[in-house]
N, C-alpha and C positions, 0 to 999 in steps of 0.2 A: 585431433587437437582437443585437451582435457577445456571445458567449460569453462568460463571465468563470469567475474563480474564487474560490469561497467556502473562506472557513476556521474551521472550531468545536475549540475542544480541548475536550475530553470526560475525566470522571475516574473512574477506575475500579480495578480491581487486573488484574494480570497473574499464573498461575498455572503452573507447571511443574515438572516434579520434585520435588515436592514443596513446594514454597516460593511465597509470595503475598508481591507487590511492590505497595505503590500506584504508580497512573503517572495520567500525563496522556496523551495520544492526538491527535495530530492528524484532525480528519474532511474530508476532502476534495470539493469539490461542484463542479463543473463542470457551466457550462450557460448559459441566460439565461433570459427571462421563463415561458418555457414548459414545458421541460424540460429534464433533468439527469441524472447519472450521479452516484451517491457513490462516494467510495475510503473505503470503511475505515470501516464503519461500527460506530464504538467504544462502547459501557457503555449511551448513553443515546437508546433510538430515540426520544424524546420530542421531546426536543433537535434531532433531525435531522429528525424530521418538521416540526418550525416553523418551522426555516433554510427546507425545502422550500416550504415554502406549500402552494396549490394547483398547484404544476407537474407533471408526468409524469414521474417516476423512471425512467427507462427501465431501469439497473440498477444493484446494488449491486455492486461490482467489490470482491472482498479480494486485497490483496497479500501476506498468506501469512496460513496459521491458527492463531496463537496469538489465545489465547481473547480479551485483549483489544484486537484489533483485529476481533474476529467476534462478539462476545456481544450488541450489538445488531441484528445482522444478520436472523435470523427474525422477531422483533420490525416489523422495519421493513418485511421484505417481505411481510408478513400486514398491516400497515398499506396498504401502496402497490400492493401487485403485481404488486414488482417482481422481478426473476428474478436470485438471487443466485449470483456467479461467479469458480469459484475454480480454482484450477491443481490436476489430480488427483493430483500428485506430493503436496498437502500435506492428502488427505483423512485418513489417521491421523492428525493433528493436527487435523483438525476433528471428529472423533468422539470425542478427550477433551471438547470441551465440548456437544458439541451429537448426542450418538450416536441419537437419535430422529430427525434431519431434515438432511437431505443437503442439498448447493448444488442449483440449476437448472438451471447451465450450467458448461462447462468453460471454463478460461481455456488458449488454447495461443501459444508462440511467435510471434511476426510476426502474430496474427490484431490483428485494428481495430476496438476499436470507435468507435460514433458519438455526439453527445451534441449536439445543437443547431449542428450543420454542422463543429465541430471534432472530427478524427478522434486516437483516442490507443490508441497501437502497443505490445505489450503484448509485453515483453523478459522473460524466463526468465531470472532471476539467483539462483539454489541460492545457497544458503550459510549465510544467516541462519535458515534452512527451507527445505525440498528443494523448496515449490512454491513459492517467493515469485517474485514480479514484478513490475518497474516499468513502469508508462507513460507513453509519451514525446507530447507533445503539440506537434510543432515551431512550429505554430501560436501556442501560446501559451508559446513559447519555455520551455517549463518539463518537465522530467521529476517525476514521484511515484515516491518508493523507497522505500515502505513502511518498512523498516528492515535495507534491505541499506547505504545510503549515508547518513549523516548531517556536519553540520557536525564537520571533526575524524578522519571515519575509518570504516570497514564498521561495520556494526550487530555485535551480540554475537555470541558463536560458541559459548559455554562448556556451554551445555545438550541437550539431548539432540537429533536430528537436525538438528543445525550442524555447520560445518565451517569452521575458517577458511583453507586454502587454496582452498577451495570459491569460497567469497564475496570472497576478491579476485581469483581469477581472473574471476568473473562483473561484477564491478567495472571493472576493466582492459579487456574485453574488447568490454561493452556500454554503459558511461556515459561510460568516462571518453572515452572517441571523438566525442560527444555536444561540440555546439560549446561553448565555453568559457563563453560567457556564458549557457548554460543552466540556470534556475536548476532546484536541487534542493528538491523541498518533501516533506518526511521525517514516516514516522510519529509522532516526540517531537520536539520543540524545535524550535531554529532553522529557518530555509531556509539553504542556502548557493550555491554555483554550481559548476560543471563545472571554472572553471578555477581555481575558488581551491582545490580540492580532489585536483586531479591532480596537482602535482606532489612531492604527499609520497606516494604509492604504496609508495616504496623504504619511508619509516620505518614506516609499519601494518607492511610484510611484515618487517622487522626486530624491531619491538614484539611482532610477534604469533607469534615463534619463539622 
């Protein structure tokens, strides 16, 4: 059975500096009948355990640690047993929500992981949070950018360990090189593509000065 890819939005709040946002979240599930990988396991392990089924979660993969893209996360891998993996650039941002229970596993640059024969390559793009990460799955022609790349322009920059020279140079340097017709599938909203998104670079870096 060839890999697919599943998609849940999840609803939940998002928490920082002070201030609570409600959002929606995309949850990301790559696999096929047997086993999977979640991205982003957001507000409602409930929810993610039944997309799951009975398949083997191999792991919870986070693209960076604000809370809600991580508040399902223990939850899930006390469910599954599965080993939850995150970049250790953005562990202070997981010990705001979760300071009792670390990840499993580190997430680092160029490493691979595997998910039902499709391998997805795990790119270091700081910006939107110092450990975020995309993975690129060329296989299934699509990258996951948690919330450094969305339809329209880099994820947000305005709160506390962001940056936005940060995040579009990690933009420019790691997606937008990614072939054109690459789709992007982002932690909120839309998906978009590689190249419908590359050639306004100039107006974020103008917008965002």
């Amino acid at each position: 059975m060839a890999a697919r890819i599943e998609h849940l939005v999840t609803s939940g709040t998002f928490s920082l500096d002070g201030g609570t946002w409600d959002v929606d979240n995309n949850v990301w599930i790559v696999g096929d009948d047997s086993e999977a990988v979640v991205i982003d396991a957001a507000h409602d392990a409930d929810a993610i355990a039944e997309a799951l089924g009975d398949r083997t979660l191999r792991a919870i993969v986070c693209t960076h640690a604000h809370n809600d893209h991580i508040d399902a996360a223990p939850a899930l891998a006390a469910r599954t047993g599965a080993p939850i993996l995150l970049h250790p650039d953005d562990l202070p941002l997981w010990k705001q929500t979760h300071p009792d229970r670390l990840p499993d596993g580190e997430l680092t640059d160029g490493q691979r992981l595997s998910a039902a024969g499709v391998e997805l390559t795990v790119l270091h793009t700081p910006g939107h949070a110092p450990g975020a990460v995309c993975l690129y799955a060329p296989e299934l022609g699509t990258v996951f950018t948690g919330d450094t790349l969305f339809q329209g322009g880099p994820g947000a920059t305005g709160r506390s360990f962001s940056h936005f020279p940060t995040i579009v140079e990690s933009i420019r340097k790691r997606l937008l090189d990614l072939p054109p017709e690459t789709v992007v599938r982002t932690g909120h909203g839309d998906s978009t593509t590689v190249g419908a998104e590359a050639p306004h670079l100039q107006e974020w870096i103008d917008r965002g000065h």
